[in-house]
C-alpha positions as CSV (number, residue, x, y, z in Angstrom):
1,X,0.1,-0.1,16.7
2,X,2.1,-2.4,13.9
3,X,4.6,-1.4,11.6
4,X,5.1,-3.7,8.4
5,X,8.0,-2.4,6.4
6,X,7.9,-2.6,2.7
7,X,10.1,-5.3,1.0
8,X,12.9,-4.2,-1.2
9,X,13.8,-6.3,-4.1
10,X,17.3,-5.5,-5.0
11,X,17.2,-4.7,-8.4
12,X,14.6,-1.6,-7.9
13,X,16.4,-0.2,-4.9
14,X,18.4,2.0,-6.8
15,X,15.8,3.4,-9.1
16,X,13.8,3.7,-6.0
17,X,16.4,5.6,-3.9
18,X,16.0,8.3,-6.7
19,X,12.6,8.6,-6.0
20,X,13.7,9.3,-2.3
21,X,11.9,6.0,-1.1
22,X,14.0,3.9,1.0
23,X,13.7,1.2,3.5
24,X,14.0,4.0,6.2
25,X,11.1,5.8,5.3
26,X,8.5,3.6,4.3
27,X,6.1,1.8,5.7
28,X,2.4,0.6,6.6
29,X,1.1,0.8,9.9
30,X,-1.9,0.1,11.4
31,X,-3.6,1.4,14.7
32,X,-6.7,0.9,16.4
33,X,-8.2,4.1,14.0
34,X,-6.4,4.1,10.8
35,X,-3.9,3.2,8.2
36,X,-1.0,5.0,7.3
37,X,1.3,4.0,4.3
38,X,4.3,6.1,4.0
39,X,6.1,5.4,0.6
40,X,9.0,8.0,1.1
41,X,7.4,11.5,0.6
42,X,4.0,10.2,-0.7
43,X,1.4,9.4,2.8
44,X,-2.1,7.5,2.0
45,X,-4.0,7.3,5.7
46,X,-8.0,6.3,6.3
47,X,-9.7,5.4,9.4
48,X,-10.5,1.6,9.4
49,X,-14.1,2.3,8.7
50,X,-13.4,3.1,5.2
51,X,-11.6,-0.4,4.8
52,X,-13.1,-2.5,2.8
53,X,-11.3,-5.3,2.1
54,X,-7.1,-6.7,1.9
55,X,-5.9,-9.1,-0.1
56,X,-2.6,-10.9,-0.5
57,X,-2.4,-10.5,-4.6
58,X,1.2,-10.7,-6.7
59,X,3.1,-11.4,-8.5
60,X,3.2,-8.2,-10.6
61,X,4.6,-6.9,-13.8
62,X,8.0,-4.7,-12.4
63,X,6.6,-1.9,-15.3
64,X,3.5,-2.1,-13.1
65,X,4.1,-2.4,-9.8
66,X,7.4,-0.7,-9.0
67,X,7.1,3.4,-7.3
68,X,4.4,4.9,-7.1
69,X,1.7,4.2,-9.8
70,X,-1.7,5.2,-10.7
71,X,-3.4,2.2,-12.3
72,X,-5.0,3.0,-15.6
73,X,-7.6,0.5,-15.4
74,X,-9.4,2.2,-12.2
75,X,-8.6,4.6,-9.7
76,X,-6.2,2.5,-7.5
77,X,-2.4,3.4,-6.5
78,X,0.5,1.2,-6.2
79,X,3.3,2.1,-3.9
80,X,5.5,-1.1,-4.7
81,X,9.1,-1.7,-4.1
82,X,8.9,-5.6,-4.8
83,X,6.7,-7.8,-7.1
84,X,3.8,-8.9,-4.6
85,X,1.9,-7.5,-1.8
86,X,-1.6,-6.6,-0.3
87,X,-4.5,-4.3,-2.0
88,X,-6.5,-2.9,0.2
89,X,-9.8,-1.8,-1.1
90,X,-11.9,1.5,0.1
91,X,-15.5,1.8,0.4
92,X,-15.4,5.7,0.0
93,X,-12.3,6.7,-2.4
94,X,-9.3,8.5,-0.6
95,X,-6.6,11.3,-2.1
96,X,-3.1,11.0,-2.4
97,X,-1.8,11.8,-5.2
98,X,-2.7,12.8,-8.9
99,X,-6.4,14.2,-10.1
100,X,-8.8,11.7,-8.5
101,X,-9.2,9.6,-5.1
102,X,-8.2,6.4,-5.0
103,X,-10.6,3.6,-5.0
104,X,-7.8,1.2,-3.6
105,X,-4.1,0.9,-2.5
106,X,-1.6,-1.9,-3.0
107,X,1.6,-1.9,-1.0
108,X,4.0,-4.8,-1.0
109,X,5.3,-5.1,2.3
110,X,7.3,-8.1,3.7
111,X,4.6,-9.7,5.6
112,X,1.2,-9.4,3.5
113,X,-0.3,-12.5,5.0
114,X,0.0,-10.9,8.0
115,X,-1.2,-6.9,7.1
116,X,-4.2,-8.7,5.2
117,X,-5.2,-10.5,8.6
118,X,-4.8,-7.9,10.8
119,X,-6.7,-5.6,8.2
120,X,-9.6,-8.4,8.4
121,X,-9.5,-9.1,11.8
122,X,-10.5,-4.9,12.4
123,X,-12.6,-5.1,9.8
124,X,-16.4,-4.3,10.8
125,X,-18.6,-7.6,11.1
126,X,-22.0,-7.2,8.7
């Protein structure tokens, strides 16, 4: 099992901390089954079959990456605490939060060169 801990930019920690997300209480790990990202009380998890694909993407727009965020272009969800990170893309949409699945999940932890290769490296072979 790995842990990668999000990355806190300073200046968001506070508005963060009032959405009860702190460095304490979230983070992305990955197992020989699943995901998990834990973003303080909000919990995405999928097996690794559902993986699709992770990518190191960034730098963001604070108004659209910081908390958690539902993108209005598809059906993807943001839990950011910085301005860069990994999107991990489904191949069958999962719920987490608001009215429909999520086709895919950015997450800007410290070390998204490293999720993003470990996510590939599980990652089925065609």
């Amino acid at each position: 099992m790995t842990d990668y801990p999000f990355v806190f930019t300073p200046l968001y920690r506070p508005l963060l901390a009032l959405l009860g997300v702190r460095p304490g209480n979230s983070r992305v790990t990955v197992d020989d089954r699943e995901l998990r990202a834990v973003f303080g009380r909000w919990t995405l998890a999928t097996p690794l079959s559902n993986i699709a694909s992770a990518t190191p993407s960034g730098p963001y727009k604070a108004h659209r990456a910081i908390g958690v965020r539902l993108s209005f272009v598809d059906t993807g969800i943001t839990f950011g605490s910085a301005l860069s990170g990994v999107c991990v893309s489904f191949r069958e949409p999962v719920r987490c939060f608001g009215p429909r699945p999520h086709e895919a999940l950015t997450v800007t932890v410290a070390s998204p060169d490293a999720l993003a290769a470990d996510l590939g490296a599980r990652l089925p072979t065609p």
